[in-house]
C-alpha positions in Angstrom: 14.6 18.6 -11.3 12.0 16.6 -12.4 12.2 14.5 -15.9 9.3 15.5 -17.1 8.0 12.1 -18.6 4.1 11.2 -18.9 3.2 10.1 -16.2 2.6 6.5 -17.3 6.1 6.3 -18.7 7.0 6.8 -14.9 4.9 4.6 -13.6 6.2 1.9 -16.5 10.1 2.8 -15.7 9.4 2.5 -11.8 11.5 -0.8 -10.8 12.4 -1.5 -7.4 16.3 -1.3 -6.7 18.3 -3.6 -4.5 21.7 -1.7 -4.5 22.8 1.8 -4.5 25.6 3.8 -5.9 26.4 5.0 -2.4 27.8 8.3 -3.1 24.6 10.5 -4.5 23.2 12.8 -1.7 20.3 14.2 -2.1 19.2 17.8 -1.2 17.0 18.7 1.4 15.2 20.9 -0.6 14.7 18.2 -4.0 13.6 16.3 -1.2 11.3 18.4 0.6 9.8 18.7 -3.1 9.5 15.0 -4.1 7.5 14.3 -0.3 5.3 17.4 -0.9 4.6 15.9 -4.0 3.8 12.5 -2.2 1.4 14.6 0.6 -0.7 15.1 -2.2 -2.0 11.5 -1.9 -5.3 11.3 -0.6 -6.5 9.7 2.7 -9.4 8.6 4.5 -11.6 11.5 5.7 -8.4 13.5 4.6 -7.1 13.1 8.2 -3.8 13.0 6.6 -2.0 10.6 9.8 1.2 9.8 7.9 4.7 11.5 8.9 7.9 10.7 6.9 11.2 10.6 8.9 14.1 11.1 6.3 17.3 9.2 7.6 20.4 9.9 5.9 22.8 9.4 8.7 25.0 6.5 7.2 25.4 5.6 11.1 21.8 5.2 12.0 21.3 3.4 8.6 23.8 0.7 9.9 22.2 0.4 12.7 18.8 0.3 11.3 20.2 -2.7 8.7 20.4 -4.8 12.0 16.7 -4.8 12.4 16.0 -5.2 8.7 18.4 -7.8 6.7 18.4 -5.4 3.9 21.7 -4.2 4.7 22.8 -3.3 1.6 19.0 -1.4 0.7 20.2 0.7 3.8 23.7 0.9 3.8 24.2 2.2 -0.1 20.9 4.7 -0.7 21.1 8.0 0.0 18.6 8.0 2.3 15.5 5.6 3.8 12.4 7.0 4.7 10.6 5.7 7.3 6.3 6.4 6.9 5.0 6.0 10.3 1.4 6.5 11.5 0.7 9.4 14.0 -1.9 8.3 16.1 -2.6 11.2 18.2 -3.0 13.6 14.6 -4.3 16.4 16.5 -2.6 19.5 14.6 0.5 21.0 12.9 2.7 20.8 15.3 6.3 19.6 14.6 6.4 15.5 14.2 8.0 13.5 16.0 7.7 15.1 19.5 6.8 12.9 22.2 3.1 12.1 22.7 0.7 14.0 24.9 -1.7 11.5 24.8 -2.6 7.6 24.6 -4.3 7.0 21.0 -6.3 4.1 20.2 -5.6 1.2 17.2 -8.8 2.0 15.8 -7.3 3.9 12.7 -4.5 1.6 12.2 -5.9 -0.2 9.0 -7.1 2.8 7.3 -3.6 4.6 8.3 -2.2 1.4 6.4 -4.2 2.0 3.4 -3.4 6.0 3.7 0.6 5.1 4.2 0.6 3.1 0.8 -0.9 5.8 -1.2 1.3 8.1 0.2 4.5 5.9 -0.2 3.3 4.9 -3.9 3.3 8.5 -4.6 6.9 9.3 -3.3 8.2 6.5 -5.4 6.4 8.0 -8.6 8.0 11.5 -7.9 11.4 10.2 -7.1 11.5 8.6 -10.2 10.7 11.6 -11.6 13.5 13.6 -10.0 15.3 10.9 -11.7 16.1 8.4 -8.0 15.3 5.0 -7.9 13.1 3.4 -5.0 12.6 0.0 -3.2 9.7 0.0 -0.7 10.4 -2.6 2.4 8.1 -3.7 5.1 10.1 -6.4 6.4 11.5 -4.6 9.2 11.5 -5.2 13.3 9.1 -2.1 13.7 9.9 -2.1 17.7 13.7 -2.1 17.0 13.3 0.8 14.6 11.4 3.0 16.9 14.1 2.4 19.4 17.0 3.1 17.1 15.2 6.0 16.1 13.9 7.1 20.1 10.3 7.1 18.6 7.2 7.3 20.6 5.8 3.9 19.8 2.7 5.3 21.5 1.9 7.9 19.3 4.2 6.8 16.3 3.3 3.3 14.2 6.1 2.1 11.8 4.1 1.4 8.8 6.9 1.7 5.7 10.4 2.1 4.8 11.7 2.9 1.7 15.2 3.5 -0.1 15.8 6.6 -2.0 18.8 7.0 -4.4 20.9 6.1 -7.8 20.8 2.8 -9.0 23.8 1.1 -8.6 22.1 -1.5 -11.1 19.2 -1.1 -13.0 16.0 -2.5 -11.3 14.2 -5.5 -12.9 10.5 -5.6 -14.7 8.7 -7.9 -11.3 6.8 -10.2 -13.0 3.3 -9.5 -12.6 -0.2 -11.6 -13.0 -2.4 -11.1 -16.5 -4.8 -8.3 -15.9 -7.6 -11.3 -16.4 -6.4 -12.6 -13.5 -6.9 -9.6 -11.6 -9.7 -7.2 -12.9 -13.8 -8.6 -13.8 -16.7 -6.1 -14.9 -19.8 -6.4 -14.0 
């Protein structure tokens, strides 16, 4: 259920969260919603390389904390998602199959780019639905696609992010004067 808020009230309430309550679950179907809703995000030649593997498995989480630091990011959300980059993108099939083919890095950057407008957009909807978000990239991405028995030739780690109820309320980042940051011309 979403909250219904403008969406620059969202945007203004979106904090990222270090700790979880640890209990909320989430349904697959709320979940299925809020990453349709992400999907939406546009990407380059809308080639649309970006998968999202959902991990709620508190087991797999554990082991995934090993590779990350964050233990307590992974440990106490209800879930992490993990954006990857496919690199073979060649149809519908279902993700996460092994790859039938070797794919070149030439697409990594823009699937970067892609990944972060995708990821940006989860955040906005979860926050919606009423969950709180922290995105991570400090992760070992080879030790993840082993934990997870990835194809690191077809599948590219790109983004991990925590999904759940805040066990704390995030804090306002401080962030630079827009005069710092924006000139017309």
């Amino acid at each position: 259920m979403t909250t219904n808020q403008p969406i620059n009230d969202v945007m203004n309430a979106r904090h990222s969260v270090r700790a979880y309550d640890g209990v909320t679950t989430i349904k697959h179907t709320e979940m299925k919603t809020i990453l349709k809703a992400a999907f939406l995000a546009p990407s380059a030649l809308n080639l649309q390389p970006i998968r999202a593997l959902v991990i709620e498995s508190p087991l797999v989480r554990q082991h995934l904390a090993t590779a990350t630091g964050n233990t307590s990011q992974l440990t106490t959300a209800s879930a992490v998602v993990l954006f990857v980059n496919d690199r073979e993108n060649l149809d519908e099939s279902k993700p996460f199959m092994p790859s039938r083919q070797t794919a070149g890095e030439e697409h990594l950057a823009i699937a970067a780019l892609d990944c972060g407008m995708v990821a940006m957009q989860f955040m906005l909807a979860a926050k919606d639905h009423g969950y709180a978000t922290n995105p991570m990239t400090g992760f070992d991405h080879a030790a993840f696609s082993r934990i997870l028995d990835l194809d690191a030739e077809r599948y590219e780690p790109l983004l991990l992010v925590s999904i759940g109820k805040a066990a704390t309320a995030g804090k306002m980042a401080k962030h630079k004067a827009i005069k710092s940051l924006v000139d017309f011309r």
